[in-house]
DSSP file (Angstrom, degrees, kcal/mol; ACC not computed):
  #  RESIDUE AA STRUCTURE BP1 BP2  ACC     N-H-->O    O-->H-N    N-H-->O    O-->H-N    TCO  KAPPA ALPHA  PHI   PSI    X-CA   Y-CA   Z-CA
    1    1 A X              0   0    0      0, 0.0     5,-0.0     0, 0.0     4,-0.0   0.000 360.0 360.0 360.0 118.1  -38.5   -5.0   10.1
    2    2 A X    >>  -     0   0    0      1,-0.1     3,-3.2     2,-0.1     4,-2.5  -0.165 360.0 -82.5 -72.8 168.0  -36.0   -7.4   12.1
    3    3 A X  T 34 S+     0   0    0      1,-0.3     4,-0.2     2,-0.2    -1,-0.1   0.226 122.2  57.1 -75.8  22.6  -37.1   -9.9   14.3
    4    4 A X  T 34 S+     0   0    0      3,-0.1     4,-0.3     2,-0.1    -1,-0.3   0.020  99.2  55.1-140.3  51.8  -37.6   -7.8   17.2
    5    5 A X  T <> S+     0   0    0     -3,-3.2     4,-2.6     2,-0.1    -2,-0.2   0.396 104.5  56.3 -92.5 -20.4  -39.9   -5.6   15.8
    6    6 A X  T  < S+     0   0    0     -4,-2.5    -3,-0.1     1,-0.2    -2,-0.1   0.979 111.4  44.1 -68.0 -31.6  -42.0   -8.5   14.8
    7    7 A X  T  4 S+     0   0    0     -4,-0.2    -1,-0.2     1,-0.1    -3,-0.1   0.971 125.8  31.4 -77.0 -48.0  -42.0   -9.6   18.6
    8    8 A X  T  4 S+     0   0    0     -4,-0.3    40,-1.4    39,-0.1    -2,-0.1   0.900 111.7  62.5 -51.1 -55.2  -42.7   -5.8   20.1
    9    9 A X  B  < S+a   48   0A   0     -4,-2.6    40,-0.3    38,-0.2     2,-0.1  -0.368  84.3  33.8-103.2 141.5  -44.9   -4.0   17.3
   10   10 A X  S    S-     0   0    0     38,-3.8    38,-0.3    23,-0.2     2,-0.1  -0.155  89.4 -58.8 110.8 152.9  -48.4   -5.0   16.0
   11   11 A X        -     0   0    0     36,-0.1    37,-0.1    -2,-0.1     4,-0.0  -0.268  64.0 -86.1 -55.6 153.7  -51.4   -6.5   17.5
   12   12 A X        -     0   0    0      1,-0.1     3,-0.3    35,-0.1    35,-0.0  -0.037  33.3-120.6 -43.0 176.9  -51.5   -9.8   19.2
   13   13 A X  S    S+     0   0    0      1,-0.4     2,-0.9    -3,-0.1    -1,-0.1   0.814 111.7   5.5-128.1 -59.2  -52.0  -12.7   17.0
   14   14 A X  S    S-     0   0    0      1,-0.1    -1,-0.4     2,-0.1   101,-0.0  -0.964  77.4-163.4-128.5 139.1  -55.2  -13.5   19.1
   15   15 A X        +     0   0    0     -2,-0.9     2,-1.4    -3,-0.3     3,-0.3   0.111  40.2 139.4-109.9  22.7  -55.7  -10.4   21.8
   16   16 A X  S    S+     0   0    0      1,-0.2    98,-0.2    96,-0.0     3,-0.1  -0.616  75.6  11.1 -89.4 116.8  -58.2  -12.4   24.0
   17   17 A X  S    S+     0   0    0     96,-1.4    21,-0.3    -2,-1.4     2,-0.2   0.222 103.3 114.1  96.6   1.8  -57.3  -11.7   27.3
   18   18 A X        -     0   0    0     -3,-0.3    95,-3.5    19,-0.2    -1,-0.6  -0.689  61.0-110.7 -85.4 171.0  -54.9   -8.8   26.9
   19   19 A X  E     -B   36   0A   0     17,-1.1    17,-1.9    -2,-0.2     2,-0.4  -0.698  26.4-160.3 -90.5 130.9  -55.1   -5.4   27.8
   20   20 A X  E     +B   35   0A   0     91,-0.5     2,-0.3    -2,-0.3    15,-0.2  -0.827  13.8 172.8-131.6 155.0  -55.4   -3.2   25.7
   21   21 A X  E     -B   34   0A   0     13,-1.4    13,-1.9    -2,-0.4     2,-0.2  -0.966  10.6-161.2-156.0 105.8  -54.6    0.9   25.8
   22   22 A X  E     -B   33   0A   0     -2,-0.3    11,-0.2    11,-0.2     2,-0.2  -0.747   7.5-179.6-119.6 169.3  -54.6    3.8   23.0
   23   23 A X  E     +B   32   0A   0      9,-0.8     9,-2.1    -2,-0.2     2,-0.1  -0.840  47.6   1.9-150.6 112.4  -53.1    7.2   22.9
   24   24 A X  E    S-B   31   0A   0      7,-0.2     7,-0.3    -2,-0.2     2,-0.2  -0.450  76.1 -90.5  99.0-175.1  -53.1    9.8   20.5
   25   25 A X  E > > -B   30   0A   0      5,-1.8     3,-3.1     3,-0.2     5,-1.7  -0.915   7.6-131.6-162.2 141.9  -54.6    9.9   17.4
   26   26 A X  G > 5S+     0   0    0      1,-0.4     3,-1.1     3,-0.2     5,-0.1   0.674 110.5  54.7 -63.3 -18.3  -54.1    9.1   13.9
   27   27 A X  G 3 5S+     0   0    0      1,-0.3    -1,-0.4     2,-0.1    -3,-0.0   0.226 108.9  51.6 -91.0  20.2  -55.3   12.3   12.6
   28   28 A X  G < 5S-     0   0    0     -3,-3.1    -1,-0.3     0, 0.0    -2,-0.2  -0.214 116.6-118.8-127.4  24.7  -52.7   13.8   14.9
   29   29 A X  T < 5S+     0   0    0     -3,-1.1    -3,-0.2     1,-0.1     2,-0.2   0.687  91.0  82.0  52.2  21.3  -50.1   11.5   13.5
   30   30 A X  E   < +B   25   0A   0     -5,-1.7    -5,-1.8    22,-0.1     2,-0.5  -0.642  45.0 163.2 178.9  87.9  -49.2    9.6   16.6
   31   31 A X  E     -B   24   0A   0     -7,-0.3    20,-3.0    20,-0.2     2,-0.4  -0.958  14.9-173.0-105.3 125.8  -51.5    6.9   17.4
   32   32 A X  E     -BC  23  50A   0     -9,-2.1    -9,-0.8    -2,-0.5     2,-0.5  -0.987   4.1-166.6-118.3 124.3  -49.9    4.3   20.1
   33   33 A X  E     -BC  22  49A   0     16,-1.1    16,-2.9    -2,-0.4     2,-0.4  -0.931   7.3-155.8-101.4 123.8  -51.7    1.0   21.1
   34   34 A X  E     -BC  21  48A   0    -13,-1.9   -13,-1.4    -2,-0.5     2,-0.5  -0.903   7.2-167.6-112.8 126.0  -50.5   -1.0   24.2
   35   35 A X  E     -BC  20  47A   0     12,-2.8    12,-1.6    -2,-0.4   -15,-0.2  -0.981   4.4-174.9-118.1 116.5  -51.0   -4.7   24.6
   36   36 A X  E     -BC  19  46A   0    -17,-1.9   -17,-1.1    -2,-0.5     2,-0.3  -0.734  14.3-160.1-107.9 141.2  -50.3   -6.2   28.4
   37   37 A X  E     - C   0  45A   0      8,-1.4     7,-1.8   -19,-0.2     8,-1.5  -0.875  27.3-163.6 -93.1 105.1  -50.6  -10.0   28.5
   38   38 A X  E     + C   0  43A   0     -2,-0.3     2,-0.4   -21,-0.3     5,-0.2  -0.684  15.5 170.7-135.7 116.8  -51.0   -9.6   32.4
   39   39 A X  E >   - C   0  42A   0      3,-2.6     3,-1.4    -2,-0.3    -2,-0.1  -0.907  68.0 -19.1-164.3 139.6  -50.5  -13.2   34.8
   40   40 A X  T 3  S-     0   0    0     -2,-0.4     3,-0.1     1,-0.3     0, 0.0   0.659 129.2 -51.3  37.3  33.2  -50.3  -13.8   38.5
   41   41 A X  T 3  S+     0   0    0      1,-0.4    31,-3.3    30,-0.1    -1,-0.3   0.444 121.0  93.4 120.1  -4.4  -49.3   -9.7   38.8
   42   42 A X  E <  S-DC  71  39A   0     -3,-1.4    -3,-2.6    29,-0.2     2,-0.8  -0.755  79.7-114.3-137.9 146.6  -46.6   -9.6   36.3
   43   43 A X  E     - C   0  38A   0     27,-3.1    26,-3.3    -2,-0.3    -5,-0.3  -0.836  24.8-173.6-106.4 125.2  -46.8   -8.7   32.3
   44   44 A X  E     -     0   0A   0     -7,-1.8     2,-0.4    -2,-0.8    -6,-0.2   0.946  65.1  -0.7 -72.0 -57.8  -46.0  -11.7   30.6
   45   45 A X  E     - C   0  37A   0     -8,-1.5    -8,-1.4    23,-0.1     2,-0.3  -0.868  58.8-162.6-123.4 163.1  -45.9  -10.0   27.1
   46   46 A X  E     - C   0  36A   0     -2,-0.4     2,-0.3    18,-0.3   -10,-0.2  -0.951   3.0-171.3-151.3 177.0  -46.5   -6.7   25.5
   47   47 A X  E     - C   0  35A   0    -12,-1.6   -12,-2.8    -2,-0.3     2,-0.4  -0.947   8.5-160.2-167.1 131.3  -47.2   -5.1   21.7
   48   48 A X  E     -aC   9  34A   0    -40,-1.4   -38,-3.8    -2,-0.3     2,-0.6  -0.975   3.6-159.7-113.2 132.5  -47.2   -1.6   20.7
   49   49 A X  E     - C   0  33A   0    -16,-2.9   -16,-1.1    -2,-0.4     2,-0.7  -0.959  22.4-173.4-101.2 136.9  -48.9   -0.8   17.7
   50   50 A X  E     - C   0  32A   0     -2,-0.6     2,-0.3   -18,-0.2   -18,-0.2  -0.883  25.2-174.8-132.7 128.6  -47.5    2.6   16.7
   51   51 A X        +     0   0    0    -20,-3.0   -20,-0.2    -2,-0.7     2,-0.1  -0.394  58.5  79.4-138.0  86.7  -48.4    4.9   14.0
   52   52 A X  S    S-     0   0    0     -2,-0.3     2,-0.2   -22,-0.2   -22,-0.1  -0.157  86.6 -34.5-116.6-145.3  -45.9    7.4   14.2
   53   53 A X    >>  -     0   0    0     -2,-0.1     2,-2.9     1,-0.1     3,-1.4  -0.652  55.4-117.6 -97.2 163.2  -42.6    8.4   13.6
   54   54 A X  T 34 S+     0   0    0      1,-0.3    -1,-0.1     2,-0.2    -3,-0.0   0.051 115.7  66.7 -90.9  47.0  -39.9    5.6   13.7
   55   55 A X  T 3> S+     0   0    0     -2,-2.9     4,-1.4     3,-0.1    -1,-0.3   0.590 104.3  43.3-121.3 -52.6  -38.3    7.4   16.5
   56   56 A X  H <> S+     0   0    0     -3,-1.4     4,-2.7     2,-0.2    -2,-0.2   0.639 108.1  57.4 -74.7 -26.6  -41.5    6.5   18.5
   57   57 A X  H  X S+     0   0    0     -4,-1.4     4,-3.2     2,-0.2     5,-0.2   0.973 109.8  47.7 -71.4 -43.0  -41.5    2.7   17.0
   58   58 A X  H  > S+     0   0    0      1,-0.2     4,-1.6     2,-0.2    -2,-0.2   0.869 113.1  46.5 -58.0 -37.0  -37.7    2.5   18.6
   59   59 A X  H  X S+     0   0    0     -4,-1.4     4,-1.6     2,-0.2     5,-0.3   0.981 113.3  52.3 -57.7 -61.2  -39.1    4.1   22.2
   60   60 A X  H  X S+     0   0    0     -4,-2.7     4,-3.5     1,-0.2    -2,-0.2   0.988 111.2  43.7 -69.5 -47.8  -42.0    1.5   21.7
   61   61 A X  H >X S+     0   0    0     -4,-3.2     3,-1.5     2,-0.2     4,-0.8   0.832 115.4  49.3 -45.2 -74.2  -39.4   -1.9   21.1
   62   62 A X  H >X S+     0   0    0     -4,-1.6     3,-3.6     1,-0.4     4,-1.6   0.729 106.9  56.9 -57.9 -59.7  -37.4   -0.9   23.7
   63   63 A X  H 3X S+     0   0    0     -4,-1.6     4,-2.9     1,-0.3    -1,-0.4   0.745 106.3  49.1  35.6 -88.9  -40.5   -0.4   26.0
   64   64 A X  H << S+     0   0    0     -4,-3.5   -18,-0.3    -3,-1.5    -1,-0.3   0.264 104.6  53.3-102.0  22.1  -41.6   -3.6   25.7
   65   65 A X  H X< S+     0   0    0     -3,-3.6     3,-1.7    -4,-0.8    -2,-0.2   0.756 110.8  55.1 -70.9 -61.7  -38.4   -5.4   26.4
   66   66 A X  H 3< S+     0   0    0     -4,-1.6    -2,-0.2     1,-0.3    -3,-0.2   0.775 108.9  42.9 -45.8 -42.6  -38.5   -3.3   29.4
   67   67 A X  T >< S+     0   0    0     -4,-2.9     3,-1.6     2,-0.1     2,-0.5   0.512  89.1 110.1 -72.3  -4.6  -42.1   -4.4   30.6
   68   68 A X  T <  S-     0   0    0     -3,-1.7   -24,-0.1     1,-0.3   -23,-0.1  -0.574  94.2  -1.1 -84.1 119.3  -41.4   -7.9   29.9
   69   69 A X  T 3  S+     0   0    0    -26,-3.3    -1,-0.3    -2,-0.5   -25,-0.1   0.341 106.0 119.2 100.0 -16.0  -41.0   -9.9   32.9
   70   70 A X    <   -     0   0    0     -3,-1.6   -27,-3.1   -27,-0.3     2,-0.4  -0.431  65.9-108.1 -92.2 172.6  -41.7   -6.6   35.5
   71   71 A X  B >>> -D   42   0A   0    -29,-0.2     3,-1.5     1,-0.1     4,-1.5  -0.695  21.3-109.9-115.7-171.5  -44.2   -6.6   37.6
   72   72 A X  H 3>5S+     0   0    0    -31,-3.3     4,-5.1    -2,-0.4     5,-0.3   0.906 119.4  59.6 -58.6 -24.8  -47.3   -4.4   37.4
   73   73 A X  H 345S+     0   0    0    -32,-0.3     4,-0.3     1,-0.2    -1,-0.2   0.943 113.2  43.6 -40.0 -59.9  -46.2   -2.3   40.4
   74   74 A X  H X45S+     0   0    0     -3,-1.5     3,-2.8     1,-0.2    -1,-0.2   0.955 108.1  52.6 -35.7 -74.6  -43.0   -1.5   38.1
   75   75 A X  H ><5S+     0   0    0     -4,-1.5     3,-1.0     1,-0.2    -1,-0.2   0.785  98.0  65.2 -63.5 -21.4  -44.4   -1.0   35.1
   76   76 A X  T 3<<S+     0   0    0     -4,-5.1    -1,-0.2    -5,-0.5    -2,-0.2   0.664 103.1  57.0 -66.4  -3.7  -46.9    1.7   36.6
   77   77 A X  T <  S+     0   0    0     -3,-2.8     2,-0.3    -5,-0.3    -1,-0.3   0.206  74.9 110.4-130.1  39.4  -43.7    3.7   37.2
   78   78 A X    <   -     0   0    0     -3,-1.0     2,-0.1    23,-0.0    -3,-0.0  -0.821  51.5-166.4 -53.2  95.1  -42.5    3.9   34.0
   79   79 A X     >  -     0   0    0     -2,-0.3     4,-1.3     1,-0.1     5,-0.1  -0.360  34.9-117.0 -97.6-174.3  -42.7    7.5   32.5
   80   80 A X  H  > S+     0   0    0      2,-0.2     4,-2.3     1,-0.1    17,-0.1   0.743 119.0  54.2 -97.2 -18.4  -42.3    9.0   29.1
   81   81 A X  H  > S+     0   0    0      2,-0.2     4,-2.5     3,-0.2     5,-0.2   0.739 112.0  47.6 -50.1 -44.7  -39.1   11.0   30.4
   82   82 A X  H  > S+     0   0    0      3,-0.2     4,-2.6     2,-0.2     5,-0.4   0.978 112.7  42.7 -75.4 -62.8  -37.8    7.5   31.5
   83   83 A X  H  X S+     0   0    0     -4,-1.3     4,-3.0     2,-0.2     5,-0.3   0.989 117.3  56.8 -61.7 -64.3  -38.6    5.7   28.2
   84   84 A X  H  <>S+     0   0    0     -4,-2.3     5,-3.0     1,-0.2    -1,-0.2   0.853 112.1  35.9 -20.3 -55.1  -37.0    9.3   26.4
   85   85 A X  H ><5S+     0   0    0     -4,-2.5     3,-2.6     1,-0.2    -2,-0.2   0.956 114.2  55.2 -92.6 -40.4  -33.6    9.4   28.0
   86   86 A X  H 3<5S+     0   0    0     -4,-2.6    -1,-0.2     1,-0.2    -2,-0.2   0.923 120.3  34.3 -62.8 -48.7  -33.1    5.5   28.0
   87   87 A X  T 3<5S-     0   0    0     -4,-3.0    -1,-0.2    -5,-0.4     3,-0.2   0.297 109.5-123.6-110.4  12.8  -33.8    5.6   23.9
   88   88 A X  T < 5 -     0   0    0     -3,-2.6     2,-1.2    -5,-0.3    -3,-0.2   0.968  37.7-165.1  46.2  60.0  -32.2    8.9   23.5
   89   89 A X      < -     0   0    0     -5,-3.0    -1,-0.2    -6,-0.2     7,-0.1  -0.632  17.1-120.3 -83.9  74.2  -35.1   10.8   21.9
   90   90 A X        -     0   0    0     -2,-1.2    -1,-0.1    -3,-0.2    -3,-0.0   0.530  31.3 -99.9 -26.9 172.3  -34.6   13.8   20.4
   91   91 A X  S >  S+     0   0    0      1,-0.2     3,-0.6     3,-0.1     4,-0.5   0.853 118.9  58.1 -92.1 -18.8  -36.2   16.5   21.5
   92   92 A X  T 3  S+     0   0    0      1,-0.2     2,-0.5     2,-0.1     3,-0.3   0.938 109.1  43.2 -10.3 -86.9  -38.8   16.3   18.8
   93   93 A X  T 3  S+     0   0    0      1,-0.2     4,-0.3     2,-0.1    -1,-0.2  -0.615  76.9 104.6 -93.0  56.1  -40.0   12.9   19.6
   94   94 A X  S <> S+     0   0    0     -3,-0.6     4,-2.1    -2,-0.5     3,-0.5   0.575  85.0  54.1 -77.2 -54.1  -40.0   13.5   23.5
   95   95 A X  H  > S+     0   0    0     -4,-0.5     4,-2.0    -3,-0.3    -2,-0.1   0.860  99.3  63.6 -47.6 -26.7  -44.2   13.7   22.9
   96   96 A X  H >> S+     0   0    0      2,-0.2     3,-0.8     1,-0.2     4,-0.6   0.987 100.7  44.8 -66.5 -64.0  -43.6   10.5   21.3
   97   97 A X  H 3> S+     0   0    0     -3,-0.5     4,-2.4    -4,-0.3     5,-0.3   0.809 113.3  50.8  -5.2 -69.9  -42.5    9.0   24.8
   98   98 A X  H 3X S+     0   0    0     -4,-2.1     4,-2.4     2,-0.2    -1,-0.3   0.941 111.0  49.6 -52.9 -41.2  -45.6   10.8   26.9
   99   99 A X  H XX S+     0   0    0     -4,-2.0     3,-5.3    -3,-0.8     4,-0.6   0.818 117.4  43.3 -78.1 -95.4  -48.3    9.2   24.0
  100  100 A X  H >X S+     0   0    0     -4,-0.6     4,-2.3     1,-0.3     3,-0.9   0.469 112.3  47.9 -10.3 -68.1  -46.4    5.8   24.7
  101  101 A X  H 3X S+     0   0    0     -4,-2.4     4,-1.3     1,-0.3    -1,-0.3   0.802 113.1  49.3 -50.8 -46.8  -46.4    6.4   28.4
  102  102 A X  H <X S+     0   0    0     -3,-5.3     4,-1.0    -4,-2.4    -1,-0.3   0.969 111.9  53.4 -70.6 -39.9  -50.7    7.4   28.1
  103  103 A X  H XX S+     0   0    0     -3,-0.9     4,-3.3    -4,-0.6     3,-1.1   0.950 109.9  46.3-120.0 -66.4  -51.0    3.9   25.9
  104  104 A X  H 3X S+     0   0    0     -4,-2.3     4,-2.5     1,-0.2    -1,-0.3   0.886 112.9  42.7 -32.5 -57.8  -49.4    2.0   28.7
  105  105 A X  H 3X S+     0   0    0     -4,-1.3     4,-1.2     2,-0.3    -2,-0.2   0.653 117.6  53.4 -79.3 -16.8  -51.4    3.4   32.1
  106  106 A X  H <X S+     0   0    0     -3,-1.1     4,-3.2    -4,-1.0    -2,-0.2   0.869 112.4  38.8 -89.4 -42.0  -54.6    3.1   29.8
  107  107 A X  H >< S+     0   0    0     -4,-3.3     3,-1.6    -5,-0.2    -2,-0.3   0.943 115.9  53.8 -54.5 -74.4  -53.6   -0.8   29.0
  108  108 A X  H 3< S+     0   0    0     -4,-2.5    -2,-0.2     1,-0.3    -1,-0.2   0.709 113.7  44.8 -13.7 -71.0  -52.6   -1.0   32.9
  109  109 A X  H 3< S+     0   0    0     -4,-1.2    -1,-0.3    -5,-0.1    -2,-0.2   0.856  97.0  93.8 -39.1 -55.5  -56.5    0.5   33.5
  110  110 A X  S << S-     0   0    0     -4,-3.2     2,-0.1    -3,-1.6   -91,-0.1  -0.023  74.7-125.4 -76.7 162.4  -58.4   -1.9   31.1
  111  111 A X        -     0   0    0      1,-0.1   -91,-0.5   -91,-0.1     2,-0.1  -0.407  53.4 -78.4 -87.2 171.1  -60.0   -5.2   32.0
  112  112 A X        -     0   0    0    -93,-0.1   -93,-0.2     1,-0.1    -1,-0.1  -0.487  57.7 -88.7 -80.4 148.0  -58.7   -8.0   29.7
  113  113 A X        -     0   0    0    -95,-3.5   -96,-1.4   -98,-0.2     2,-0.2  -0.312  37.2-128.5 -63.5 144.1  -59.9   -8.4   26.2
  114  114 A X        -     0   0    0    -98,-0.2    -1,-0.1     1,-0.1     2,-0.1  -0.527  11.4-134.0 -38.2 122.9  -63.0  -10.4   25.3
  115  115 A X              0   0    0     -2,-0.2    -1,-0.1     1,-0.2   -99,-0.0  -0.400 360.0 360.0 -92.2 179.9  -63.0  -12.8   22.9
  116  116 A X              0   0    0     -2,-0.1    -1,-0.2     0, 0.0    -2,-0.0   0.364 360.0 360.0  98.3 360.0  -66.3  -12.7   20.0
């Protein structure tokens, strides 16, 4: 894993006070986890956890370069079509893209995590 899968992929080191967002399912082979660090309107950071295919980890890096810095208005208009043709996604892994795309609008949705 280069160094920027370590900053995109995985949970937060400590995920109190991000948002957090799943998709999929593991027994469907294509689980996606979204992490928003969220301030003054804007995502400071994001984390994908992905356990798919590595078609879907590249969608998810790239992803969360893109959300870095936008604000949330932006990132709510962010599809899985968009995230597809930007990462060139075969047409295979296009499903991968939508589950990414659900993982996002559900993180978007959620209140920030709790710590305890």
């Amino acid at each position: 894993m280069d160094d920027v899968d370590k900053e995109s992929l995985g949970s937060p080191d400590d995920p109190v006070g991000w948002q957090h967002g799943v998709a999929g399912s593991v027994r469907d082979n294509r689980r996606i986890d979204c992490w928003l660090e969220v301030v003054d309107g804007g995502i400071r950071a994001a984390r994908f956890e992905v356990f798919a295919s590595d078609e879907a980890r590249r969608a998810a890096v790239w992803t969360v370069q893109w959300l870095q810095g936008q604000a949330i208005a932006q990132a709510e208009g962010l599809t899985g079509l968009a995230i597809a043709e930007a990462t060139n996604l075969p047409d295979a892994s296009r499903s991968d893209a939508l589950c990414i795309e659900d993982a996002l609008r559900a993180a978007l949705a959620a209140p920030p995590t709790e710590g305890g």
